[in-house]
C-alpha positions in Angstrom: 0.0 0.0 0.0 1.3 3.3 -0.8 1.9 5.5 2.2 0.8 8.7 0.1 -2.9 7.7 0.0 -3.1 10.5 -2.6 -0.8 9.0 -4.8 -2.1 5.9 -4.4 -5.7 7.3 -5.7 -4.2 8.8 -8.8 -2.2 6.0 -9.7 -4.8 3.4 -9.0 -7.9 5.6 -10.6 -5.8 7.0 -13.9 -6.7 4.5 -16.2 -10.4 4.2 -15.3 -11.0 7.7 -14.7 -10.2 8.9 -18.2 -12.6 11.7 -20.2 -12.8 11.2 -24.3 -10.4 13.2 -26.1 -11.3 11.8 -29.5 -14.4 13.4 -29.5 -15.7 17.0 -27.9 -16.5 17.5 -24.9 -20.1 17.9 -23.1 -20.9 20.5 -21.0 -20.7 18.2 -18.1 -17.5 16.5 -18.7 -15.7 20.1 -19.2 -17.2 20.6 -15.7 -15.6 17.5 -14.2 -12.3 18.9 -15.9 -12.8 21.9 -14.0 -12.5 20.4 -10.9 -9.3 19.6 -11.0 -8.2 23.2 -12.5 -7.1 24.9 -9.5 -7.1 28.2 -11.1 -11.0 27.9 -10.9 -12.8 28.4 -7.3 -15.2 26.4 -5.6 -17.9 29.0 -5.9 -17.5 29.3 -9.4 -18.0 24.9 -9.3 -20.7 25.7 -7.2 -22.6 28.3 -9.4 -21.4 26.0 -12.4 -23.8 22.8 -10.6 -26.7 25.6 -9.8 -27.1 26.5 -13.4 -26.8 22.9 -14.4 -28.3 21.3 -11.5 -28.3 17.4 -13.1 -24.3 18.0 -13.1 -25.2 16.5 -9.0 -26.4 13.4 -10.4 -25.2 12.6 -13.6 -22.4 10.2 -13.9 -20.2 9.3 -16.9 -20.4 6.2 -19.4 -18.0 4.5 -17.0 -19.7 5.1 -13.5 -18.2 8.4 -11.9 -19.9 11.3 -11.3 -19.0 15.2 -9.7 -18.7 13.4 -6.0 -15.9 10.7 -7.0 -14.0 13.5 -8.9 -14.3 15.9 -6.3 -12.2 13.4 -4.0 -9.8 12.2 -6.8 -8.8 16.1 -7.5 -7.0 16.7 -4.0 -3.3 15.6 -5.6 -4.2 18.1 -8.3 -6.0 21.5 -6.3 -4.9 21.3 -3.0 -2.1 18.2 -1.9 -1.6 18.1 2.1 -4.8 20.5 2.8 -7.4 18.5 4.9 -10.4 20.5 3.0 -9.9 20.3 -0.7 -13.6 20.7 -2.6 -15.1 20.1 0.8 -17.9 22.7 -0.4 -18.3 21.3 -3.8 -19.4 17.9 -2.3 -21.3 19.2 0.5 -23.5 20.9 -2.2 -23.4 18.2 -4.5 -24.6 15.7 -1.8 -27.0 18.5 -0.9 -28.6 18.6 -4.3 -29.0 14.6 -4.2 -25.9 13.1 -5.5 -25.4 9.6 -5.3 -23.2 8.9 -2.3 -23.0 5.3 -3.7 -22.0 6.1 -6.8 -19.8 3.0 -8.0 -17.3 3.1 -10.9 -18.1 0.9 -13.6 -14.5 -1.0 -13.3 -12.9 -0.8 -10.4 -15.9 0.2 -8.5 -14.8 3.2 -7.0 -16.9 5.4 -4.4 -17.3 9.3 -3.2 -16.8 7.3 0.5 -13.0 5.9 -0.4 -12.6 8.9 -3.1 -13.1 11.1 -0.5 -11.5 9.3 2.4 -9.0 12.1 2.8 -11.5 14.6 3.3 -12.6 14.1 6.7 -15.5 16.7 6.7 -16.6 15.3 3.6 -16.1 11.7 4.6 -18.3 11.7 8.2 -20.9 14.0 6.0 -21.3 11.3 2.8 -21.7 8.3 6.1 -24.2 10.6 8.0 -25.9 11.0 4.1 -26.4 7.2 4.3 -22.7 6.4 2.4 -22.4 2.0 2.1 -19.1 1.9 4.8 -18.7 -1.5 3.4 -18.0 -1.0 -0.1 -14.7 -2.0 -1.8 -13.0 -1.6 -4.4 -13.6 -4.5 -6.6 -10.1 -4.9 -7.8 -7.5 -5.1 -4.8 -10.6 -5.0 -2.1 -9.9 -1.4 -0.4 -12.2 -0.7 1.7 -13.2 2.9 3.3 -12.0 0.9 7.1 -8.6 0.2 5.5 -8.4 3.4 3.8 -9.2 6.0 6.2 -5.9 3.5 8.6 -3.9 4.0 5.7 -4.3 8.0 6.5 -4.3 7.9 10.3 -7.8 9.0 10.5 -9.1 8.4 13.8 -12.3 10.1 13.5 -13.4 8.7 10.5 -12.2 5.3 11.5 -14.8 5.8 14.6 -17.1 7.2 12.6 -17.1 3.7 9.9 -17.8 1.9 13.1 -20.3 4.3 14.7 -22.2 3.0 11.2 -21.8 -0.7 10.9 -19.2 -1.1 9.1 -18.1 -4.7 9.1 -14.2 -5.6 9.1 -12.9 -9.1 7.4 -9.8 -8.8 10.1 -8.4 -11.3 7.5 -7.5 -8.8 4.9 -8.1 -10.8 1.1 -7.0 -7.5 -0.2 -3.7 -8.2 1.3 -3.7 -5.1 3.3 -5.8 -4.7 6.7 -6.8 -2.0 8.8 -4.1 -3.3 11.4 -1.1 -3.2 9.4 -2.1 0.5 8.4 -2.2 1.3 11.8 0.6 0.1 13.4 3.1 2.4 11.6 1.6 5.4 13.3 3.4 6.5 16.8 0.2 7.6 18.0 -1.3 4.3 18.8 -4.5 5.8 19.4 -5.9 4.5 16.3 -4.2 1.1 16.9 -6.1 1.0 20.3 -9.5 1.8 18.7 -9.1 -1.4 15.8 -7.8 -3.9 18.7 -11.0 -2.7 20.8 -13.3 -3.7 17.9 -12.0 -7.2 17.5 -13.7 -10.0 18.9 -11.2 -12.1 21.6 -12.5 -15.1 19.4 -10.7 -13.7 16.7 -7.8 -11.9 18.0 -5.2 -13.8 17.0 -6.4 -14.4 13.5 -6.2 -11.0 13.4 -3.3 -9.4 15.3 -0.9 -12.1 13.3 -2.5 -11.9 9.9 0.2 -11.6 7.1 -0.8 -9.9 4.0 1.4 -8.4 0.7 4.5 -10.1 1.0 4.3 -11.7 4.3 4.1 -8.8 6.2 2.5 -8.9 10.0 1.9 -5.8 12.0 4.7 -6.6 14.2 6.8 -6.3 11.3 5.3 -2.7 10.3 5.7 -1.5 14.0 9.3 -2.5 14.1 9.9 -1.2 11.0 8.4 2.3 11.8 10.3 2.1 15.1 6.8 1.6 16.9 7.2 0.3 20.6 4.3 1.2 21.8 2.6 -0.4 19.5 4.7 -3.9 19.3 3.8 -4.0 22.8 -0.1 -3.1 22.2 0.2 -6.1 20.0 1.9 -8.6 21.6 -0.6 -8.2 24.9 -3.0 -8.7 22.4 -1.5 -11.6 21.4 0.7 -11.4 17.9 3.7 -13.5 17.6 7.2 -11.7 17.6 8.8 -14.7 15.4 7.0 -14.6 12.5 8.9 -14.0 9.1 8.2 -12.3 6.3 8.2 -13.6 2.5 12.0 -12.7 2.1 12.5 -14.4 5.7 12.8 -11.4 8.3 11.9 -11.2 11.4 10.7 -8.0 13.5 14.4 -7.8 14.6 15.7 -7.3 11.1 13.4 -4.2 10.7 14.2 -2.5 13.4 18.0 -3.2 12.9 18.1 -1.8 9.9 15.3 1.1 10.6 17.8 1.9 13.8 15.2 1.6 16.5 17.5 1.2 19.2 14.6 0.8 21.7 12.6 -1.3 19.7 16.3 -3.9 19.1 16.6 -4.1 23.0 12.6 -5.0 23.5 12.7 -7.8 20.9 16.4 -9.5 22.1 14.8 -9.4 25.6 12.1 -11.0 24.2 14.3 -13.6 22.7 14.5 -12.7 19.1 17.6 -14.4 18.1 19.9 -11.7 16.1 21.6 -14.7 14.7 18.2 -15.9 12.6 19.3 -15.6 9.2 16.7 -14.6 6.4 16.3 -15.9 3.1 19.6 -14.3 1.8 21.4 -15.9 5.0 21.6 -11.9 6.7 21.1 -12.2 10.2 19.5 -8.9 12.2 23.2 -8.3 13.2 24.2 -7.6 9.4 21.6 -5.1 8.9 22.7 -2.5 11.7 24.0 0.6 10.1 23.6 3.1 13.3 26.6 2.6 15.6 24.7 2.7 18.9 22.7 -0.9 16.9 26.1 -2.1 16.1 27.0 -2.1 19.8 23.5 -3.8 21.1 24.6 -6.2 19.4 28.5 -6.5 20.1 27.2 -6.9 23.9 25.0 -9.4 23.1 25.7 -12.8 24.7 24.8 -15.3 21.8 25.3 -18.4 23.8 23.1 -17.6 26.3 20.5 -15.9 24.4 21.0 -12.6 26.7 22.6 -9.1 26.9 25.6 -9.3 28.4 25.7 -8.9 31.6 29.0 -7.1 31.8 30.8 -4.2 31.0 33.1 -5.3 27.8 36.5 -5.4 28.5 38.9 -2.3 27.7 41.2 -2.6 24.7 39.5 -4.9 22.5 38.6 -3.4 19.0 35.4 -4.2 17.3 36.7 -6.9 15.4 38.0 -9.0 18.6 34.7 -8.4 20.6 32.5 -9.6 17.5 35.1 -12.4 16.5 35.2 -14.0 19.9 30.8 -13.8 20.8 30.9 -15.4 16.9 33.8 -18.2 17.9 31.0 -18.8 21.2 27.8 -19.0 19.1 26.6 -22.0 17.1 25.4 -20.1 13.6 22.3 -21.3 11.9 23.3 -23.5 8.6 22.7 -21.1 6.3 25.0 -18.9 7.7 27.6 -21.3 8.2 27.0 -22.1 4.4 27.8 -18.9 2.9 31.0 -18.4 0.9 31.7 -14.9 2.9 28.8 -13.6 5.0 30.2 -10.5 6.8 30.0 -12.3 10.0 32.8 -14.4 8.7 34.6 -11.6 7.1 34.8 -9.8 10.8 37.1 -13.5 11.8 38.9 -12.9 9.0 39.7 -9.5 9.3 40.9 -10.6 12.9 43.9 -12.3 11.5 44.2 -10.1 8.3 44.4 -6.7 10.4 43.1 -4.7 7.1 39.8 -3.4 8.2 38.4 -3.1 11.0 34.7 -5.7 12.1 33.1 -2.1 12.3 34.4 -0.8 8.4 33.2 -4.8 7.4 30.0 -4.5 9.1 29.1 -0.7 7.4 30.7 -0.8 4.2 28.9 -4.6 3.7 30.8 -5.2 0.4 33.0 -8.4 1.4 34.9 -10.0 -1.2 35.2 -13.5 -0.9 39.3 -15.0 -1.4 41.0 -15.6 -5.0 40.1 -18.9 -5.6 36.0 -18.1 -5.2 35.2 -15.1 -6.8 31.1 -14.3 -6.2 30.6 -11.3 -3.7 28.3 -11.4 -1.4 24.7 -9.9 -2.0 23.9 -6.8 -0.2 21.0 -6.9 2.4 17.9 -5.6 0.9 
């Protein structure tokens, strides 16, 4: 899901929500044009729909009418403003629009069209606006779209108005993952508080595009609050994603130092290689990461317990925690994994573990000459 849901709109609605070019246009489709001009007001839209009054109900050949487009024009008239043809719609709905219009392909509605508009959006569900239609292709629904945007009171409002939730996502995409990349976990709250305890964990652990859990999302977005929201409620912390990482890879790369400590106490191994054989270790790039992890015990699954001892560099400390551990097979199978490269480097004296560890560009000896891949 694209994190600009305004984007995501006009990407998604560009090849439905075409006009004709081959042929002139009618009165009523140079109006919808207009919309999206932002050199003309909303009063002159307005005065525009007053002289034509069936501009409010008339939709084109492939199912959208003045509502939709009104919702589809913020990217174009007013991008990061909370209000953009707010007053066009409210008159539009006023003068009887449909506010369940549906788009002929996709099946696009003023509701998720106007999701961003949150005066607009409470005003089309107060008008009697469906909250449980979705988009026919991809299944977006208004629930997951107004989480996509962080909108708490329209969220509420969905609710407030039946709206039924499959916590199972088919789209791929659920409310829940939306909503745990947010650091206010207000919204997060509100979701979990809807869910039935009978079907909790289906929900809190439900993996949709490539794998991905809301556990991941919150580690990734450096969320601890919310990890721990949804581990109480009952999501599992182990669960990998299509490419084979865990919560602990996302925050080691995203640098969430807080989040790192939280999920090695919880007994994330930092050792658990993905797909590519990178464990959570590989992926650190912040220093004060790199060191959570050079004080981690990995015999006894544990922070150290003890100060490190002076006057070992960073290839020594890593070198002998590494010598201690017993790494997974697929690590062990790699031609160079930088783990191995920081022993190496221990009797070569070249670079340092730390140079290894942020440059991530190990090049294996003479006689093999692949390099190893990059973490993603």
């Amino acid at each position: 899901m694209n994190n600009n849901f305004s984007e995501f709109i006009e990407e998604q609605s560009a090849s439905e929500n075409t006009l004709p070019e081959s042929k002139p246009l009618s009165k009523f489709e140079v109006f919808l044009k207009d919309i999206y001009n932002p050199m003309v007001s909303e009063q002159e839209l307005i005065e525009c729909v007053k002289k034509n009054p069936e501009f409010a109900t008339q939709a084109t050949e492939s199912g959208f009418n003045a509502l939709i487009h009104a919702g589809f024009s913020q990217p174009y008239v007013g991008e990061g403003k909370d209000d953009v043809r707010g007053s066009l719609a409210a008159y539009l709905i006023e003068q009887g629009a449909n506010v369940n219009q549906s788009s002929v392909e996709m099946g696009w509605t003023p509701l998720i069209a106007n999701i961003n508009n949150t005066k607009v959006a409470l005003l089309l569900l107060e008008k009697g606006a469906n909250p449980n239609l979705s988009l026919k292709e991809g299944g977006l629904s208004p629930l997951t779209a107004a989480s996509t945007r962080g909108n708490l009171k329209v969220v509420q409002s969905l609710f407030e108005h039946g709206v039924s939730v499959d916590w199972s996502a088919p789209s791929g995409w659920s409310p829940l993952l939306s909503a745990a990349s947010f650091q206010d976990v207000e919204l997060l709250k509100v979701l979990l508080g809807e869910i039935d305890q009978e079907k909790m964990a289906q929900a809190v652990n439900f993996q949709g595009s490539a794998k991905m859990s809301a556990v991941h999302i919150a580690a990734r977005s450096g969320n601890l609050e919310g990890l721990e929201l949804l581990v109480q409620a009952g999501a599992q912390l182990e669960v990998e994603n299509a490419l084979g990482m865990s919560a602990l890879h996302f925050a080691s790369k995203g640098g969430h130092t807080k989040v790192v400590e939280y999920l090695i106490e919880k007994g994330l191994d930092p050792l658990q290689c993905d797909r590519e054989g990178f464990c959570a270790m590989e992926y650190a790039q912040q220093e004060n990461v790199k060191q959570l992890f050079i004080a981690y015990d990995v015999k006894d699954k544990k922070p150290h317990p003890l100060p490190l001892k002076k006057g070992k560099n960073d290839t020594e400390r890593i070198s002998e925690q590494i010598e201690k551990s017993v790494l997974p097979k697929k690590a062990k199978t790699l031609k160079t994994s930088t783990l191995k490269a920081t022993t190496s480097a221990k009797k070569k004296d070249k670079k340092s573990a730390q140079e290894l560890i942020e440059s991530q560009e190990v090049v294996a000896p003479k006689e093999k000459k692949n390099q190893v891949k990059k973490p993603r």
